[in-house]
SEKE-121203 format. One record per residue (C-alpha): x, y, z; residue in three letters; residue number from 1. Coordinates in steps of 0.1 Angstrom, whole numbers, plus 5000, padded with zeros to 4 digits. Each point is the difference from the previous one (the first is absolute). Layout:
// residues N
     xx     yy     zz   kevex   padren
      X      Y      Z     ALA      NUM
...
END
This chain:
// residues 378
     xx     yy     zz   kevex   padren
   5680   8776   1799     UNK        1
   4983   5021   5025     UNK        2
   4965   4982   4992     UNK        3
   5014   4966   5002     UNK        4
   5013   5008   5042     UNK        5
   4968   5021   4999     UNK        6
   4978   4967   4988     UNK        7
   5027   4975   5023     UNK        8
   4997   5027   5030     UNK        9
   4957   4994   4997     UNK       10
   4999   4963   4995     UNK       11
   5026   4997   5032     UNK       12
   4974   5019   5018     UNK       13
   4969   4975   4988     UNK       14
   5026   4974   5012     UNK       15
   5005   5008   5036     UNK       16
   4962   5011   5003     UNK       17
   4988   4966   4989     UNK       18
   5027   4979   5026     UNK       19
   4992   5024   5025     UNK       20
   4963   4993   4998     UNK       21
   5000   4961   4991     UNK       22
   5026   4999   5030     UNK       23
   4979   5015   5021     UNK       24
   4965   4978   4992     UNK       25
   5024   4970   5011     UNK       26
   5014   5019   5028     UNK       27
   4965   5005   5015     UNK       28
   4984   4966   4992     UNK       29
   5029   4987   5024     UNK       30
   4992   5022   5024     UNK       31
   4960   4995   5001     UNK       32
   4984   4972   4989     UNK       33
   4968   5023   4995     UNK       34
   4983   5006   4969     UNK       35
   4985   5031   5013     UNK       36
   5036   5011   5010     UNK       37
   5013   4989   4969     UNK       38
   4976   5018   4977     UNK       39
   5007   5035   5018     UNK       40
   5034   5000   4984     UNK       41
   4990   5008   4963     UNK       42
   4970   5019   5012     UNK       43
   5029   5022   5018     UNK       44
   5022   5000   4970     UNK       45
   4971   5014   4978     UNK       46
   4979   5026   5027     UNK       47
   5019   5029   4995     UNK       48
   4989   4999   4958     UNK       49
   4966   5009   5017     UNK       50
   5016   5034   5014     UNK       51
   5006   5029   4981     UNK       52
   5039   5003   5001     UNK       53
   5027   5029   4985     UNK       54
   5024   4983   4973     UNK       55
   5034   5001   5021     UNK       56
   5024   4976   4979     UNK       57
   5031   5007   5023     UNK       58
   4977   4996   5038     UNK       59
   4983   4973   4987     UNK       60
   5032   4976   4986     UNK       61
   5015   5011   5033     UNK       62
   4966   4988   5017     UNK       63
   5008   4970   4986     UNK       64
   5035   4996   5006     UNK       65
   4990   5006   5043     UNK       66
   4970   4980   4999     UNK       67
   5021   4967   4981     UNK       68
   5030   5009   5025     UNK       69
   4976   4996   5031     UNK       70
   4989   4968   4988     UNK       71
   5039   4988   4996     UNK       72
   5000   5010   5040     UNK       73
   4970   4977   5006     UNK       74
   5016   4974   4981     UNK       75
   5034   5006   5024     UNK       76
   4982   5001   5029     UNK       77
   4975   4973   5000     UNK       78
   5017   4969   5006     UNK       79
   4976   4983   4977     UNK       80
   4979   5027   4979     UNK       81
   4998   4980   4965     UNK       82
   5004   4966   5010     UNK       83
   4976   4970   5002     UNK       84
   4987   5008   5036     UNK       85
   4979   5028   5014     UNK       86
   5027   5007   5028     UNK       87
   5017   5033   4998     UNK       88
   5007   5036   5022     UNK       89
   4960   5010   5009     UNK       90
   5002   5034   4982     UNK       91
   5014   4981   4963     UNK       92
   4963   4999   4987     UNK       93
   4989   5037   5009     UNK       94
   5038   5013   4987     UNK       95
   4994   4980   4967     UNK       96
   4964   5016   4993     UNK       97
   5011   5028   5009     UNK       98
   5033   4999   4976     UNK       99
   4972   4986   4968     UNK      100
   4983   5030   5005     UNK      101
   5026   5026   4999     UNK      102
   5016   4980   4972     UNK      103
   4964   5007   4982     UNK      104
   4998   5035   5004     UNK      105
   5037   5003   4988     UNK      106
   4989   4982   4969     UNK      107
   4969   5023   4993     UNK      108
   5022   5032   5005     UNK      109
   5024   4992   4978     UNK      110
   4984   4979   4968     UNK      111
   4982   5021   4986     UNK      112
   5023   5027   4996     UNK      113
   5029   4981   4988     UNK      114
   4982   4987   4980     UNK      115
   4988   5032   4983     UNK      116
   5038   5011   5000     UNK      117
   5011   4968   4982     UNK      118
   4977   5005   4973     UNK      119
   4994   5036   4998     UNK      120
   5039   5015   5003     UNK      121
   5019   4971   5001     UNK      122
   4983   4983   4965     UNK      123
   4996   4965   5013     UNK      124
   4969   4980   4986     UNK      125
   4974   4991   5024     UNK      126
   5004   4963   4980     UNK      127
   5033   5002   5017     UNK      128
   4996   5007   5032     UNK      129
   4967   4977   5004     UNK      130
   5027   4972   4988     UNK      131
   5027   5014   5021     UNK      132
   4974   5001   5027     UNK      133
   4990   4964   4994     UNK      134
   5038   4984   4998     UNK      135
   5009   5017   5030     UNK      136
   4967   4981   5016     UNK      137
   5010   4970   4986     UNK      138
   5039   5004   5013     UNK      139
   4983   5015   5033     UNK      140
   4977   4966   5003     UNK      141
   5032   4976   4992     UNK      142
   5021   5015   5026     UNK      143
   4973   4995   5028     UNK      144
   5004   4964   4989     UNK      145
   5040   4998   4995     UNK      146
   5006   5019   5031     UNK      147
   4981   4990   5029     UNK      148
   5018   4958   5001     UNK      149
   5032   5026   5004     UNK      150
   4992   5027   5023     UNK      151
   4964   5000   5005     UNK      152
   4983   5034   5006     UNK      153
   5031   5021   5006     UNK      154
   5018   4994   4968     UNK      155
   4967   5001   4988     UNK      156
   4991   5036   5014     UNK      157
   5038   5011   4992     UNK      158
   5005   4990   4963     UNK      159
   4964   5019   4996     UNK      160
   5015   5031   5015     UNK      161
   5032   4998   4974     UNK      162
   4976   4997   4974     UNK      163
   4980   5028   5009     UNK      164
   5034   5026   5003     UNK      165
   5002   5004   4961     UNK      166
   4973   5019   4994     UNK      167
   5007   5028   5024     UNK      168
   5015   5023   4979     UNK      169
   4974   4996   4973     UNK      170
   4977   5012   5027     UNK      171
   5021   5031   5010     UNK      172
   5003   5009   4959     UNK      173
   4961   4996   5000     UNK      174
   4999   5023   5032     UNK      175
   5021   5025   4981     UNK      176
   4986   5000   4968     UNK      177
   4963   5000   5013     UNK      178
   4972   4986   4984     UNK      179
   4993   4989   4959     UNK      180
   4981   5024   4982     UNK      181
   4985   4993   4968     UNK      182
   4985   4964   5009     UNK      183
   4991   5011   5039     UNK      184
   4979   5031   4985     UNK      185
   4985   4983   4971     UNK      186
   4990   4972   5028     UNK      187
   4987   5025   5022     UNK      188
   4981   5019   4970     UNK      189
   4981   4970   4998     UNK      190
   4994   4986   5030     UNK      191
   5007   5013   5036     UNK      192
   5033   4979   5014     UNK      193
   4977   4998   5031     UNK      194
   5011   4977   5023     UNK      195
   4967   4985   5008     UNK      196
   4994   4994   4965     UNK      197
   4996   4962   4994     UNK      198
   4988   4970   4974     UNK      199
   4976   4976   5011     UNK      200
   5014   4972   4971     UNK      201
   5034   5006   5017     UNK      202
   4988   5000   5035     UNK      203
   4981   4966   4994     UNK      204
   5027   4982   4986     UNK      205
   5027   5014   5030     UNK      206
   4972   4985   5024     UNK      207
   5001   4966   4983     UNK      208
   5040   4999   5000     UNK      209
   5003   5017   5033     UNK      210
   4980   4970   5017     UNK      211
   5021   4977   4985     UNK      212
   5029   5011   5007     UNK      213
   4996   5014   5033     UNK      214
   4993   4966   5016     UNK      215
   5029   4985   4974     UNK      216
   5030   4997   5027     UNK      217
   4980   4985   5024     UNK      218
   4989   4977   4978     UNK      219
   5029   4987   4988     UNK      220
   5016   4996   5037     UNK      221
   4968   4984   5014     UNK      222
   4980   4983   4971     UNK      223
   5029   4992   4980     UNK      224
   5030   4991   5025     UNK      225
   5022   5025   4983     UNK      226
   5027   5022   5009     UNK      227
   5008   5041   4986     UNK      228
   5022   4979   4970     UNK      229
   4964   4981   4988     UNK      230
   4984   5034   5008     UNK      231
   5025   5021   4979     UNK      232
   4999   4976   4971     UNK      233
   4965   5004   5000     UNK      234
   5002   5039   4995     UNK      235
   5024   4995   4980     UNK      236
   4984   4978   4974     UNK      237
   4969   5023   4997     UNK      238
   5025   5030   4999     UNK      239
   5011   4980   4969     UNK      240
   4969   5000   4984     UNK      241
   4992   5038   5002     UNK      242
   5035   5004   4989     UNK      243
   4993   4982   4967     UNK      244
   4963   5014   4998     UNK      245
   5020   5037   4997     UNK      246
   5021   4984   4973     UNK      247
   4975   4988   4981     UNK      248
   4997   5030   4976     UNK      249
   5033   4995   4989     UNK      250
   4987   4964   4982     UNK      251
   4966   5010   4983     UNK      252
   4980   4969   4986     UNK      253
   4976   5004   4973     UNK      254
   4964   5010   5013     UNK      255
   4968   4997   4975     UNK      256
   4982   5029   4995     UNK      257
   4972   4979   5007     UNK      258
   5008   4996   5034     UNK      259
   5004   5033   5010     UNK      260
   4963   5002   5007     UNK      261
   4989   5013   5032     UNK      262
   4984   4969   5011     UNK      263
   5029   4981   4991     UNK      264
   5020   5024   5022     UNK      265
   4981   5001   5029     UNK      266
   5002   4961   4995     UNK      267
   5037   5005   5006     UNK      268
   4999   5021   5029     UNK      269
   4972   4975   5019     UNK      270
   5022   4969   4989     UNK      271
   5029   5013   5019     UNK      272
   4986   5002   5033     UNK      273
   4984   4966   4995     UNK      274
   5036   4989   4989     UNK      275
   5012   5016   5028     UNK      276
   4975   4978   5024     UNK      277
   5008   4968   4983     UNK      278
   5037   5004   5005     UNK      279
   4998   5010   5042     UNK      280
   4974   4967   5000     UNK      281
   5024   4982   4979     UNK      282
   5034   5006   5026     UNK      283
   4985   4977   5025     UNK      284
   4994   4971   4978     UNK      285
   5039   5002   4985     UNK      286
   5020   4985   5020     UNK      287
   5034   5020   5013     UNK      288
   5016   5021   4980     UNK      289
   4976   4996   4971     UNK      290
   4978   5022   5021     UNK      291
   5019   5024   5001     UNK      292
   5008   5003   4964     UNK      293
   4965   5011   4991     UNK      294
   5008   5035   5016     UNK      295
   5020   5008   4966     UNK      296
   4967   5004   4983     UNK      297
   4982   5014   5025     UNK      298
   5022   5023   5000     UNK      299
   5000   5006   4969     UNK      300
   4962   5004   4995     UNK      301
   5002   5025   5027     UNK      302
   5029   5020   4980     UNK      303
   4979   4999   4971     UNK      304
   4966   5013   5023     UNK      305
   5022   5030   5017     UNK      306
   5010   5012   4969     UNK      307
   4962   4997   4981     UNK      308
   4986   5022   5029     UNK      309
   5030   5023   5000     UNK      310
   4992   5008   4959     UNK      311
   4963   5004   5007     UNK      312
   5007   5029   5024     UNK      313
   5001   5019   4969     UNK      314
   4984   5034   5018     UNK      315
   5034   5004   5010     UNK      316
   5026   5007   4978     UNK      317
   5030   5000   5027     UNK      318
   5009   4961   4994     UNK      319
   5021   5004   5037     UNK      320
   4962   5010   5014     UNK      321
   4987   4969   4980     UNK      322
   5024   4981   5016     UNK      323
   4994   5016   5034     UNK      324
   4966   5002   5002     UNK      325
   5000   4960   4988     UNK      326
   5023   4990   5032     UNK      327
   4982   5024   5021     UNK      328
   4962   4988   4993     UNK      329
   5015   4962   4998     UNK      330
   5015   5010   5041     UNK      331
   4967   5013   5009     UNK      332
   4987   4964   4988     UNK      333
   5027   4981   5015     UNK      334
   4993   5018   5029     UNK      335
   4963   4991   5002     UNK      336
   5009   4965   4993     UNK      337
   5025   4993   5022     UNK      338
   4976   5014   5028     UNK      339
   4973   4976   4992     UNK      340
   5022   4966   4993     UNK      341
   5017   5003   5029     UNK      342
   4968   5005   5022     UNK      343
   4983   4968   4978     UNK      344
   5032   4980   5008     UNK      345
   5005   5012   5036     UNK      346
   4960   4992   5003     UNK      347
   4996   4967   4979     UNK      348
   5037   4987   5002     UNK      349
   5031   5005   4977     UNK      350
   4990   4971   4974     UNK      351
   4970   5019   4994     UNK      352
   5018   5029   4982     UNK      353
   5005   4980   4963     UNK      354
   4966   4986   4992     UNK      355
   4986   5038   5009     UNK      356
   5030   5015   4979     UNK      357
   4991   4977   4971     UNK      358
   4961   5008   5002     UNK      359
   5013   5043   5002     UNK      360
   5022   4991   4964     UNK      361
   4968   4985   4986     UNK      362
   4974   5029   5011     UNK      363
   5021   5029   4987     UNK      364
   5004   4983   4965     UNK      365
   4968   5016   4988     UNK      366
   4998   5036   5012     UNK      367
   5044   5003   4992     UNK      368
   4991   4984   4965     UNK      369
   4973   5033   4992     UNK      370
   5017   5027   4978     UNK      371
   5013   5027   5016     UNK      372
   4979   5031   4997     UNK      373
   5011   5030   4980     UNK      374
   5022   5025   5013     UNK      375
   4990   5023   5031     UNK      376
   4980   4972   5010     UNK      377
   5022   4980   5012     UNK      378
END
């Protein structure tokens, strides 16, 4: 009973951090129409994974709790924050950057840690919480949808902040019980938990996903004539797919010997990211909502990539650092590539973004599709 709240109290959490971050991408496309600007919000989101931070469950879900109740303010006192125009209080934009990044540092206090208490004294399965983690995304992404037509960014901002209230006491029991032993020391027996420690494979593919999706609001509201419902399916749908790519274990089809070959393999892992550049090419030759339905298997593909590159991290045996070090390395990436999209689109124009996102898919096939290397050298 206790892991079930425990599990429910996590996936809540995933929840309101995924409608608080998708809210705010649409929040801040309506509020600047530049790509530049735009980029900076999930270079914000990720910058604090490149400093060297103390694992404070309790400070950090409270971090997040301020920074998401700030942005409900912006949302009360801008007349027009979210919506289709620009227009708004002068300070919204600043407040709303301001709010992603202290929203981001909450999130990289905290994860790790509850994590680690999950699994190590609570005896949750990391399976679990990566699928909790990936239906509360999914819930997170169809609420940014559902509730904007009703309330826009305020019911937005608020439902996010009831979401995020249930895991508070898991982060005062993980605060009183202090961190998991016997996977934290064998994970620090083999490898240092350094924060600085990262994996170029992982990096590489945050920097491919991190350009496309840090341009993806504005997209949608500019290129696309859409509105935070079309934007919110859209996350939604690819949330989807990674939810099904983490279910996938649970119906095995038969796979030939034969084609366990490395080279067959490394086939795989290349054919994914040319998949991958198909699909984005294909969404503006679909009409409508056909488009959008080919973010199901991208997400999916991605799913199945995040979890690959988490189970060659082998060197360390703490699956939460797997985990963590994956999201970590992939924000460093996303962080680089939102950076350099944005500046390519504020420099060459916003239509520009998709054929060079296409081409990145299709260079990164070949070094992503090399084995990984053995452990240690990772």
């Amino acid at each position: 009973m206790r892991r079930g709240l425990l599990s429910l109290a996590w996936g809540s959490a995933q929840a309101g951090a995924s409608l608080t971050l998708a809210s705010s991408a649409w929040l801040v496309s309506g509020l600047s129409p530049s790509p530049l600007v735009n980029s900076l919000l999930p270079v914000l989101a990720t910058a604090t994974a490149l400093v060297p931070l103390p694992q404070r469950p309790l400070l950090g879900t409270v971090l997040q709790m301020g920074a998401t109740l700030l942005l409900v303010g912006v949302g009360l006192l801008g007349k027009n924050p979210a919506g289709s125009g620009g227009a708004g209080i002068p300070w919204a934009l600043p407040l709303a950057l301001l709010a992603v990044l202290l929203f981001g540092l909450g999130l990289q206090l905290a994860q790790l840690p509850l994590q680690r208490f999950l699994v190590g004294s609570q005896g949750l399965s990391m399976r679990r919480l990566r699928s909790g983690s990936d239906l509360g995304a999914l819930l997170g992404h169809l609420l940014t949808a559902l509730l904007f037509p009703i309330g826009k960014a305020v019911l937005q901002f608020s439902q996010a902040l009831v979401l995020l209230l249930p895991v508070l006491p898991a982060a005062l029991l993980s605060r009183r019980a202090g961190q998991p032993t016997p996977t934290a020391m064998v994970s620090a027996a083999v490898v240092p938990s350094s924060p600085g420690a990262l994996n170029w494979r992982c990096c590489l593919q945050g920097l491919l996903f991190g350009s496309l999706f840090g341009l993806l609001p504005l997209w949608v509201r500019q290129e696309g004539a859409g509105n935070c419902f079309d934007f919110g399916m859209l996350l939604t749908a690819y949330g989807l797919g990674r939810l099904l790519a983490a279910s996938w274990p649970a119906f095995p089809l038969p796979f030939p010997s034969a084609l366990a070959s490395p080279w067959w393999l490394s086939l795989l892992r290349g054919g994914a990211y040319l998949l991958l550049a198909v699909l984005l090419a294909a969404t503006q030759w679909l009409p409508g909502w056909s488009s959008l339905a080919l973010f199901l298997p991208m997400g999916a593909l991605a799913g199945c990539s995040d979890a690959r590159l988490a189970a060659s991290l082998d060197n360390l045996a703490d699956e939460p650092m797997r985990w963590q070090t994956l999201e970590r390395s992939s924000g460093v990436g996303a962080l680089a590539g939102s950076v350099l999209m944005g500046g390519a689109a504020q420099a060459f124009g916003l239509p520009v973004a998709l054929p060079l996102q296409v081409l990145g898919f299709v260079a990164a096939a070949l070094p992503l599709s090399r084995p990984s290397p053995s452990p240690g050298r990772a």
